[in-house]
KEZA-402095 format. One record per residue (C-alpha): x, y, z. Coordinates in steps of 0.02 Angstrom, whole numbers, plus 32768, in hexadecimal, padded with zeros to 4 digits. Layout:
BEGIN
pt east=X; north=Y; up=Z .
...
This chain:
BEGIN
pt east=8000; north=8000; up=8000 .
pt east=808D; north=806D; up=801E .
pt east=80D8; north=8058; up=7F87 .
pt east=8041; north=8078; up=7F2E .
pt east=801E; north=8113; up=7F85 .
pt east=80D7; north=8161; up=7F62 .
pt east=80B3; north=8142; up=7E90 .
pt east=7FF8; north=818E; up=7EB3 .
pt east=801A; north=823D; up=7F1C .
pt east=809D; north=8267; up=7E9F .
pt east=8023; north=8251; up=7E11 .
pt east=7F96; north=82C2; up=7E69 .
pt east=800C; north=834C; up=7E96 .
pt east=8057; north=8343; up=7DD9 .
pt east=7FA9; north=835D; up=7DA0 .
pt east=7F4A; north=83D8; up=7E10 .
pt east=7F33; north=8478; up=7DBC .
pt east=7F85; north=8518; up=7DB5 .
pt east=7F0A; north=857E; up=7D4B .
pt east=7E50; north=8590; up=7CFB .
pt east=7DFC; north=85D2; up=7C8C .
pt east=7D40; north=8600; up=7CC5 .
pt east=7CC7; north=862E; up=7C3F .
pt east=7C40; north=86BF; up=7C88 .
pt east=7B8F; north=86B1; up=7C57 .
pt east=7BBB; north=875F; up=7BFE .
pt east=7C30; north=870A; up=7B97 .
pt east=7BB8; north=866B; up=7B65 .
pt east=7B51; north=86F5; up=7B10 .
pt east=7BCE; north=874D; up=7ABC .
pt east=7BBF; north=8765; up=7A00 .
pt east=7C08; north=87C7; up=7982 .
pt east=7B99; north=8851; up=7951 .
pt east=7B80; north=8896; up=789A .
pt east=7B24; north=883F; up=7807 .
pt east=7AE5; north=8795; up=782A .
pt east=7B39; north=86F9; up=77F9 .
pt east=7B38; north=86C1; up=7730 .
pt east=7B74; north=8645; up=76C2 .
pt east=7B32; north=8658; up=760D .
pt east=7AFC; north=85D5; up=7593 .
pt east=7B94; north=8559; up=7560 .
pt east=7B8E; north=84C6; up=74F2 .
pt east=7C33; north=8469; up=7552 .
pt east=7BDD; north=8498; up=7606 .
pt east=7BE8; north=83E9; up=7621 .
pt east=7B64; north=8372; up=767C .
pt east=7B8D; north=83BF; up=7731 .
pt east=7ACE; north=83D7; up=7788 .
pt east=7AF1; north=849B; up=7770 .
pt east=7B40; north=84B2; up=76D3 .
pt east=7AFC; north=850F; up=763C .
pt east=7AEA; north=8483; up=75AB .
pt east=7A9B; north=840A; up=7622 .
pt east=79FE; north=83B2; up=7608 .
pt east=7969; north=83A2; up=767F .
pt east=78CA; north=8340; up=7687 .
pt east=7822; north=837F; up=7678 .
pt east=7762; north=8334; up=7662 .
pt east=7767; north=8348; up=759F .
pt east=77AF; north=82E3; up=751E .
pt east=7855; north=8350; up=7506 .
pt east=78D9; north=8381; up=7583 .
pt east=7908; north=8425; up=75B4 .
pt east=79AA; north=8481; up=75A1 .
pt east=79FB; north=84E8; up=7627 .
pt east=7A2E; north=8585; up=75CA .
pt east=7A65; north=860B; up=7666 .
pt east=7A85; north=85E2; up=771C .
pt east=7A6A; north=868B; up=777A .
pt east=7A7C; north=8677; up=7855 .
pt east=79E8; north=86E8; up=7885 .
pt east=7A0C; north=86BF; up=7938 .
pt east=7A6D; north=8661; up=79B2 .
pt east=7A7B; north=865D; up=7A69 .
pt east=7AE6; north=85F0; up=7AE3 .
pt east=7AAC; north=85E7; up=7B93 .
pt east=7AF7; north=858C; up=7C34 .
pt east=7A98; north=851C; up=7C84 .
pt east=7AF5; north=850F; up=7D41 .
pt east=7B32; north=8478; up=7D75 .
pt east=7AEE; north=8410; up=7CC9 .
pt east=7B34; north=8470; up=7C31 .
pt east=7B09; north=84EC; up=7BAD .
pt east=7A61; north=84FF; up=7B4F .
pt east=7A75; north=853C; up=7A6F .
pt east=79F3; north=858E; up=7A21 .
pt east=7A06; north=85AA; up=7982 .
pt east=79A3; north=85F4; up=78DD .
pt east=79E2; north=85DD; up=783F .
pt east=797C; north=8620; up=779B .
pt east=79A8; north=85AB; up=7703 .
pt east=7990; north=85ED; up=7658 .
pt east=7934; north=855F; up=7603 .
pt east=791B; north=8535; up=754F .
pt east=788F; north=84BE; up=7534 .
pt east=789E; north=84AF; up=746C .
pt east=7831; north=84C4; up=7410 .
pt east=77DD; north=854A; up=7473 .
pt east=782B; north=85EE; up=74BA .
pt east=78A3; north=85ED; up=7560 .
pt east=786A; north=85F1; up=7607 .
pt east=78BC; north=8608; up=76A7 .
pt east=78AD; north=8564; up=7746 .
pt east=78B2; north=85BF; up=77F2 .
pt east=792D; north=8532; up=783E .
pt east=791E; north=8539; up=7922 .
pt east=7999; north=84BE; up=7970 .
pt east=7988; north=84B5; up=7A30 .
pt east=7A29; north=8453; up=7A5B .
pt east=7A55; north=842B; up=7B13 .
pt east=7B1E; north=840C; up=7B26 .
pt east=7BA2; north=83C7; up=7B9F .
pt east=7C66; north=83AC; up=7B9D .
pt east=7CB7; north=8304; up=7BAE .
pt east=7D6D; north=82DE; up=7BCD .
pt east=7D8D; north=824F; up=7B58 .
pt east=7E15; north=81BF; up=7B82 .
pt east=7E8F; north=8224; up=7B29 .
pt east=7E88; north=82B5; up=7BA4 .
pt east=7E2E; north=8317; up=7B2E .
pt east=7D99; north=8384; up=7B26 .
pt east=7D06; north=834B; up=7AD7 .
pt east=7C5F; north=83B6; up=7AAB .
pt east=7BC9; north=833F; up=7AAC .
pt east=7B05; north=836E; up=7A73 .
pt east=7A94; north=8319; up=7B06 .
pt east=79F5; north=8348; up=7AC3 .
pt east=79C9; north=83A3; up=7A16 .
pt east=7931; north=83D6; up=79E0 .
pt east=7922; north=8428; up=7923 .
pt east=7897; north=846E; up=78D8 .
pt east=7865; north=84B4; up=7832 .
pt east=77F3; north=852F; up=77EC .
pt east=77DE; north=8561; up=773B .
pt east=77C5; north=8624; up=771B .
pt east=77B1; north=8698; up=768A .
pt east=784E; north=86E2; up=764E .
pt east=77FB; north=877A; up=7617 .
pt east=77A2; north=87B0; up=7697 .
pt east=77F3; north=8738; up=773B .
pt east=776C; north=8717; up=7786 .
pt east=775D; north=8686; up=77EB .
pt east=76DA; north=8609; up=77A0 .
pt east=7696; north=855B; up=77EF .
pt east=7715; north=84D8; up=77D2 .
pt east=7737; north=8479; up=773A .
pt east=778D; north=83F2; up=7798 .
pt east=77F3; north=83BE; up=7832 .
pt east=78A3; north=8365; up=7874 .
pt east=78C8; north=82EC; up=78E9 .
pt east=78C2; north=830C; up=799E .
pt east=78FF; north=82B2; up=7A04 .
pt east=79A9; north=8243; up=7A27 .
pt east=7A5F; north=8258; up=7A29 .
pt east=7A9C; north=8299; up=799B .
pt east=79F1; north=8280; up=794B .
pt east=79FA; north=82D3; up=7897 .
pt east=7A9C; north=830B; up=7837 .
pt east=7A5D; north=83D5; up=7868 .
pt east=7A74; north=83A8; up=7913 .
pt east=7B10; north=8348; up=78F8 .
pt east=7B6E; north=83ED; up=78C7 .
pt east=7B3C; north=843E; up=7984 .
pt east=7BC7; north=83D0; up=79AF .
pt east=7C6E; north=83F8; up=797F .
pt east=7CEF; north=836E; up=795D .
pt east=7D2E; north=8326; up=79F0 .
pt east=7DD9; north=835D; up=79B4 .
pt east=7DC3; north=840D; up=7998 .
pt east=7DA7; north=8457; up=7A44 .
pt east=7E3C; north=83F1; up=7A9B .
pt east=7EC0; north=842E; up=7A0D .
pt east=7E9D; north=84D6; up=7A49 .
pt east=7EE6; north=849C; up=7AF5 .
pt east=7F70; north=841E; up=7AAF .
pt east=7FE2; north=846E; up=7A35 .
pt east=8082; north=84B8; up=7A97 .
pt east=8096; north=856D; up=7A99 .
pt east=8155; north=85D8; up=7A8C .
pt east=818B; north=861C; up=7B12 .
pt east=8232; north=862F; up=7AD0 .
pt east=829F; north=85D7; up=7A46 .
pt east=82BE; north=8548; up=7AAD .
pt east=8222; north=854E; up=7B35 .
pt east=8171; north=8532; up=7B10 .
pt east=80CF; north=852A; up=7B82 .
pt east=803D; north=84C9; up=7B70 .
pt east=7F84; north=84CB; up=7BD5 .
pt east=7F34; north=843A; up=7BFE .
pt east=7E82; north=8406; up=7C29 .
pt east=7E82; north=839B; up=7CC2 .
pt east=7DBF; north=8377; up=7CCC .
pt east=7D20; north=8395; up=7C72 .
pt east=7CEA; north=843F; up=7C9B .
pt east=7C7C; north=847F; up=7D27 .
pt east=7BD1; north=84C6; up=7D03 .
pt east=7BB7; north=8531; up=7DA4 .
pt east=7B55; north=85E0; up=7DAA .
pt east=7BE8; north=864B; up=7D88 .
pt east=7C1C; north=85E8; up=7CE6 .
pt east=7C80; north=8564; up=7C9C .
pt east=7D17; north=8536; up=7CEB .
pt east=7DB9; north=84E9; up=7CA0 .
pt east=7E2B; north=84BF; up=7D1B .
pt east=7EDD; north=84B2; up=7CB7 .
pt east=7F81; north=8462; up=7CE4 .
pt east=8015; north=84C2; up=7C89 .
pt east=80A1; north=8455; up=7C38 .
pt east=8148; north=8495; up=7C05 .
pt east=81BC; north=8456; up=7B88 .
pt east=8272; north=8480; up=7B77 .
pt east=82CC; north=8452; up=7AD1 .
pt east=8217; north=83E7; up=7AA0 .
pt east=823F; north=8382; up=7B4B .
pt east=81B7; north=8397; up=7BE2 .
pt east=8215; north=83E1; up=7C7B .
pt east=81D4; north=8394; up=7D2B .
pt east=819E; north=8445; up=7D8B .
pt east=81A5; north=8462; up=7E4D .
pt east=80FB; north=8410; up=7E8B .
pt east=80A9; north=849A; up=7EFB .
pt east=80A4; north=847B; up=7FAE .
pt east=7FDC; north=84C9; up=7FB4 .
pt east=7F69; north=8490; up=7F2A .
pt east=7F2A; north=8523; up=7EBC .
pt east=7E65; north=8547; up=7EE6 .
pt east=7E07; north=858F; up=7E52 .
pt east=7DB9; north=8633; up=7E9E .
pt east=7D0A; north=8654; up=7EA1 .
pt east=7CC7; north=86E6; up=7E25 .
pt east=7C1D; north=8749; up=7E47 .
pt east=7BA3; north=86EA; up=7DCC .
pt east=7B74; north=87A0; up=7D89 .
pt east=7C32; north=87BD; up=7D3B .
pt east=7C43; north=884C; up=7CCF .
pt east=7CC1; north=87EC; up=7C61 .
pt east=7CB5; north=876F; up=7BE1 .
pt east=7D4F; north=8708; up=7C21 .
pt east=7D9E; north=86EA; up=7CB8 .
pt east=7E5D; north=86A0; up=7CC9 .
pt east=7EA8; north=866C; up=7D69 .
pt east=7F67; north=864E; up=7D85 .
pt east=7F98; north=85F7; up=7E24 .
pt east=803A; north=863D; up=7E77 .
pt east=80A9; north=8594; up=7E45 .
pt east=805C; north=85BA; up=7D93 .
pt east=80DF; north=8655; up=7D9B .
pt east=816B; north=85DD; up=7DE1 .
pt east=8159; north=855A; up=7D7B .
pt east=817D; north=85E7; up=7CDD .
pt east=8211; north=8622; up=7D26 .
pt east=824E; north=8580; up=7D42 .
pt east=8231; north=853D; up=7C90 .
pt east=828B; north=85E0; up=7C60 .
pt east=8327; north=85AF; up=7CC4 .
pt east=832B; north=8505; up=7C89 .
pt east=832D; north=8535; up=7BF2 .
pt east=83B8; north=85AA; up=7C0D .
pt east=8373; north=8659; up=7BC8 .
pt east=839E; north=8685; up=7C7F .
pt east=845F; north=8675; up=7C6E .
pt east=849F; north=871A; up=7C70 .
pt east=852A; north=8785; up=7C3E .
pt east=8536; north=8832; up=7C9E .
pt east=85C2; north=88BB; up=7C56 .
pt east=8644; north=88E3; up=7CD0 .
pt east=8677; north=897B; up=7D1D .
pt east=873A; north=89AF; up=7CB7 .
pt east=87C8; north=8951; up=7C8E .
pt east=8857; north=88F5; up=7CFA .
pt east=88A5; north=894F; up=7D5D .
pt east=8858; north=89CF; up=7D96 .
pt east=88BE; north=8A49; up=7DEE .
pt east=8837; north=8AC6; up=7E33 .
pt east=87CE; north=8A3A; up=7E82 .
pt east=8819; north=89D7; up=7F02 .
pt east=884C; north=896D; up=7F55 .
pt east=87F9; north=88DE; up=7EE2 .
pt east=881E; north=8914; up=7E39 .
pt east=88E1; north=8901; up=7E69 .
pt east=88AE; north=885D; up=7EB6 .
pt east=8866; north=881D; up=7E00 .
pt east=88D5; north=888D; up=7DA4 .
pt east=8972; north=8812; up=7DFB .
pt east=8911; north=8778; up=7DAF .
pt east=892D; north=87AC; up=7CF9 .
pt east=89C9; north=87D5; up=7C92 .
pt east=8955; north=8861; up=7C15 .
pt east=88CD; north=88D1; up=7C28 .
pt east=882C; north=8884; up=7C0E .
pt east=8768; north=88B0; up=7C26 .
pt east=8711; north=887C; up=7CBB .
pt east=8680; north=87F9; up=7CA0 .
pt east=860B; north=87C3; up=7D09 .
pt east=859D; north=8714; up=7CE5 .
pt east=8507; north=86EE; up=7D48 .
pt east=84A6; north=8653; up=7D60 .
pt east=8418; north=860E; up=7DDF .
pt east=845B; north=85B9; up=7E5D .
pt east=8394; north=857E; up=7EAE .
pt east=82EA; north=859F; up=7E4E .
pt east=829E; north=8642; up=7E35 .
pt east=8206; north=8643; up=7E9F .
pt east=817A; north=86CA; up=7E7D .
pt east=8118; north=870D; up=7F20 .
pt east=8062; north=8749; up=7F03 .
pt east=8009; north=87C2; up=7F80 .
pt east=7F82; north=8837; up=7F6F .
pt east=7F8D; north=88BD; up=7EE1 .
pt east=8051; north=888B; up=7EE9 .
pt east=80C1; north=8801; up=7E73 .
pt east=8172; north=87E6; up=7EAC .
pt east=81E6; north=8779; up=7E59 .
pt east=8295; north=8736; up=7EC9 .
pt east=8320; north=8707; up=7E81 .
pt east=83AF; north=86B5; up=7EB9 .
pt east=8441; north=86D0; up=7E67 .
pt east=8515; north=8690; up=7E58 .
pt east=8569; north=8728; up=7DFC .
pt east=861F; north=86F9; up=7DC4 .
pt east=869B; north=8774; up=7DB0 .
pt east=872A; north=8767; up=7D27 .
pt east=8773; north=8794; up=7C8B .
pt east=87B0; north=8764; up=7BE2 .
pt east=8724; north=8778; up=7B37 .
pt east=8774; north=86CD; up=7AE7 .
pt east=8790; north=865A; up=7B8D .
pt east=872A; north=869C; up=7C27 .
pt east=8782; north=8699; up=7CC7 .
pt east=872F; north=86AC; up=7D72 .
pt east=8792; north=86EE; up=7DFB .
pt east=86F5; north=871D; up=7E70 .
pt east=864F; north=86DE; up=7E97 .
pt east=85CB; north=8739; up=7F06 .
pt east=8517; north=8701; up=7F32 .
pt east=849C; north=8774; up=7EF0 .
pt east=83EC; north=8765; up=7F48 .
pt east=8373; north=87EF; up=7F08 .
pt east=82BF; north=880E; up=7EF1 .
pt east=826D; north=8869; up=7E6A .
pt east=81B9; north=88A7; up=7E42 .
pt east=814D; north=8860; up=7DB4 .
pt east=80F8; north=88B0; up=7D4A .
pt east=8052; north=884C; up=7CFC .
pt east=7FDC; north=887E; up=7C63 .
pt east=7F74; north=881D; up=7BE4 .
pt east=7F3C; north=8842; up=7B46 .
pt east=7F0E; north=87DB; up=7AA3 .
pt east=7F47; north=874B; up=7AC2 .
pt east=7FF3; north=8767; up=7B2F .
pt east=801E; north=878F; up=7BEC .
pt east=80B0; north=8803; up=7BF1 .
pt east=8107; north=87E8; up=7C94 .
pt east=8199; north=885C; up=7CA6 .
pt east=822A; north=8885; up=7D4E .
pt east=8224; north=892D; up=7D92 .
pt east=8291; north=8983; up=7E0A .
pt east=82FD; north=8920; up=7E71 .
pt east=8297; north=8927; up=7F21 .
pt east=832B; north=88C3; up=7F91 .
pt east=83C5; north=8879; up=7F56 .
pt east=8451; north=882B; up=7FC0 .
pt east=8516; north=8815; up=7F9A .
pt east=858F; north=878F; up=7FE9 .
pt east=862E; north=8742; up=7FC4 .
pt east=860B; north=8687; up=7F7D .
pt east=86D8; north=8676; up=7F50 .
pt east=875F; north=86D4; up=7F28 .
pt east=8817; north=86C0; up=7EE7 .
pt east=8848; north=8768; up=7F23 .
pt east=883C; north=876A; up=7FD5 .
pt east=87A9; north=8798; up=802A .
pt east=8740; north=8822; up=7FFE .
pt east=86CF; north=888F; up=8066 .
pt east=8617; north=888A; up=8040 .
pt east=8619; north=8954; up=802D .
pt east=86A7; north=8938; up=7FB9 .
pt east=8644; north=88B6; up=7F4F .
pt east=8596; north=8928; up=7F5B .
pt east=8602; north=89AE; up=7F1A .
pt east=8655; north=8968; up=7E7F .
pt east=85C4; north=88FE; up=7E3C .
pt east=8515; north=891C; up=7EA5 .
pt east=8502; north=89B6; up=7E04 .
pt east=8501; north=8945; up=7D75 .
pt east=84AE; north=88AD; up=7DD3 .
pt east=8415; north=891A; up=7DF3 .
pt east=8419; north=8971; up=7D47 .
pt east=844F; north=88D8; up=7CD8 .
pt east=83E6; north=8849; up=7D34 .
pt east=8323; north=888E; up=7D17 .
pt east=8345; north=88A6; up=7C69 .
pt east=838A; north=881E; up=7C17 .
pt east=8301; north=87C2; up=7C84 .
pt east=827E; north=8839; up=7C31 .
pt east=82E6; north=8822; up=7B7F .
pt east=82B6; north=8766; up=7B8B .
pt east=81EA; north=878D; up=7BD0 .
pt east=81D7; north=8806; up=7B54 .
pt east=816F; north=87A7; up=7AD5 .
pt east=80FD; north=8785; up=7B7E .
pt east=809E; north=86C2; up=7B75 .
pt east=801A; north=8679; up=7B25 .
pt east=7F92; north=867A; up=7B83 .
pt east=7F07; north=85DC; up=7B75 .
pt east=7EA0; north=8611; up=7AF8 .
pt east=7E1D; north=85E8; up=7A60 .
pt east=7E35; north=85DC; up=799E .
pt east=7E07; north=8695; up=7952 .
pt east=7DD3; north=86EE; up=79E5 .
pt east=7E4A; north=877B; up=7A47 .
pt east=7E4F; north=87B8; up=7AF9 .
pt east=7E22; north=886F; up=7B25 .
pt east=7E02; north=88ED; up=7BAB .
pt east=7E6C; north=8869; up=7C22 .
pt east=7E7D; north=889A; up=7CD6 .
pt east=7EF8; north=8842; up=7D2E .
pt east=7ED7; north=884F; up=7DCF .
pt east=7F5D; north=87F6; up=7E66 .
pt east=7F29; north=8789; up=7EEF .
pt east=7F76; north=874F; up=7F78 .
pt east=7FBB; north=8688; up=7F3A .
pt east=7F5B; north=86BD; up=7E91 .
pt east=7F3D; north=8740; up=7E09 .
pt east=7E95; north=8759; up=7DA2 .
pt east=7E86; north=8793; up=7CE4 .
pt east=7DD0; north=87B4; up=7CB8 .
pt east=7DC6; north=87DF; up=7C18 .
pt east=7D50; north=87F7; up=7B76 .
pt east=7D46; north=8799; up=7AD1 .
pt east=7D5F; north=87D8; up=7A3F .
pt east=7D45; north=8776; up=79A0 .
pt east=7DCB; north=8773; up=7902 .
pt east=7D51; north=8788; up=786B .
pt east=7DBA; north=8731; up=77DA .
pt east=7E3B; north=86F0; up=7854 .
pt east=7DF3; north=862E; up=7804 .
């Protein structure tokens, strides 16, 4: 039992979550405004239920011929703790040769859920569908008793109600395909469960995966399990992200592993250095010419990002080697650089930009030297300067195309407010839809 147990807890804690997506009622019923939805008549439409081309049944002795598909209306509504309810009305164009064209008033009343799959993928599934059809005259629209009517009842019950339900691969690729972070690093969000249907929305909860030169990277496991906050069900947004704090760590971490962290900092002069002393004529005795001071930094533990309210920090722990020589680098000095800087978070489109700001605390002290030992004033004095200049930005040079955020095919974030919580931070957001994006 133990044994079991130690492969199991492992597992759980790899797979809790460390962000969500939560769709608002608000942003069920979002649609594009402008002119309504229209395909016109085409011959290679194909022999999809809604395609211009296709053929439908009626009660005479001739078939019809869709002609236009025009959405009149369409409406998705949550239904807590169950799933979503489609309405939809769809006026078809249609050509019942010989005689003159008419347009078919086409209601669908779809109920849906999501299912996670086997594959660990998303699946959007039609519980109930009921279609109905009316015909009406295309010259003066006015609804008229029915000509005829669909099937109402079943899964999947008629091929119209087949297309309320995507392809089972369609919504997961959204979530699966990796993301650059940089050349080498890419992120990827994961659906752990079939959403939740609860009054303020659908929730995702995500698990974020990280891949460093196309290998997955193991992250540090958080020691408290991320808790999807609750939202007022009357949001004013469409969307709704939510980034644990080890969500933060676990991209700083990637980053490092991947090495966009290693740093080279400019040094202060050449060797020796008369005016400063005494530990430029301490280096200068190491070296037979003059040569530029260089200093080489690299993480010696994890970066770890604190969040509290309205406030990001990130801390960094740093071993800053001092030396010289362009061709052959030689260090002669090492110092431990602990510091902590501010972060900076926006959103927009489909990015977070996450950038260092002002050094808030840094600390200096002698890791090893070859030149004696050296005072920690002496050491703040020579290289605190460029440390707390040079450090933020080649941090922000690497952030500065900001991360993919989870998102959807053809649709864009806007109006984001990121707003920080203690252990958490919040982007509610609206949708905004790509027309011609695909």
């Amino acid at each position: 039992l133990s044994i079991l147990l130690s492969l199991l807890v492992p597992a759980h804690a790899a797979r809790s979550p460390d962000s969500a997506g939560i769709i608002t009622p608000l942003g069920l019923s979002y649609r594009k405004s402008g002119p309504r939805t229209s395909h016109a008549a085409s011959r290679e439409g194909g022999s999809s239920a809604l395609q211009p081309g296709h053929e439908i049944p009626n009660t005479r002795n001739f078939r019809n011929q869709i002609s236009s598909i025009e959405v009149a209306e369409l409406a998705l509504s949550l239904i807590p703790y169950s799933g979503l309810r489609l309405n939809v009305d769809v006026d078809l164009g249609v050509t019942p040769a010989p005689s003159t064209a008419e347009v078919m008033r086409l209601s669908i009343l779809a109920e849906l859920h999501v299912e996670m799959n086997p594959d660990g993928n998303l699946e959007m599934v039609t519980s109930t569908c009921r279609p109905s059809a009316e015909m009406q005259s295309s010259e003066e629209m006015e609804r008229s008793t029915p000509r005829f009517s669909l099937p109402s009842s079943g899964r999947f019950p008629d091929p119209t109600c087949r297309h309320c339900s995507p392809p089972s691969e369609r919504p997961s690729a959204r979530f699966a395909v990796p993301l650059p972070v940089t050349a080498s690093c890419q992120v990827q969000y994961l659906p752990l469960a079939a959403p939740m249907f609860s009054e303020q929305g659908v929730i995702i909860s995500l698990q974020t995966t990280f891949q460093v030169a196309g290998m997955a990277i193991p992250l540090p496991v958080s020691p408290v399990p991320f808790s999807i906050p609750e939202l007022p069900s009357s949001s004013p947004f469409h969307f709704v992200l939510a980034f644990s704090e080890q969500f933060y760590t676990s991209l700083f971490f990637a980053l490092e592993m991947a090495g966009a962290f290693n740093m080279t900092l400019p040094g202060r002069g050449r060797l020796p250095c008369p005016e400063i002393t005494p530990l430029p004529r301490q280096m200068g005795s190491l070296f037979q010419e003059d040569l530029e001071v260089t200093l080489q930094a690299v993480f010696r533990s994890t970066p770890r990002v604190v969040l509290e309210e309205d406030k990001a920090a990130l801390k960094l722990f740093l071993t800053v080697h001092v030396g010289a020589g362009s061709s052959a680098f030689q260090s002669f000095l090492s110092m431990n650089v602990d510091m902590s800087a501010g972060l900076l978070l926006s959103a927009g489109n489909r990015r977070m930009m996450i950038s260092a700001a002002v050094i808030e605390d840094i600390e200096l002290s002698l890791a090893a030297s070859d030149v004696g030992p050296v005072p920690a004033a002496l050491l703040e004095e020579l290289f605190l300067p460029t440390i707390r200049e040079e450090v933020p930005a080649q941090i922000n040079a690497v952030l500065s195309e900001g991360i993919f955020l989870p998102h959807v095919t053809n649709f864009i974030y806007i109006d984001a407010n990121v707003t920080i919580h203690k252990d958490y931070v919040l982007v509610p957001c609206n949708l905004q839809l790509q027309v011609g994006s695909g």
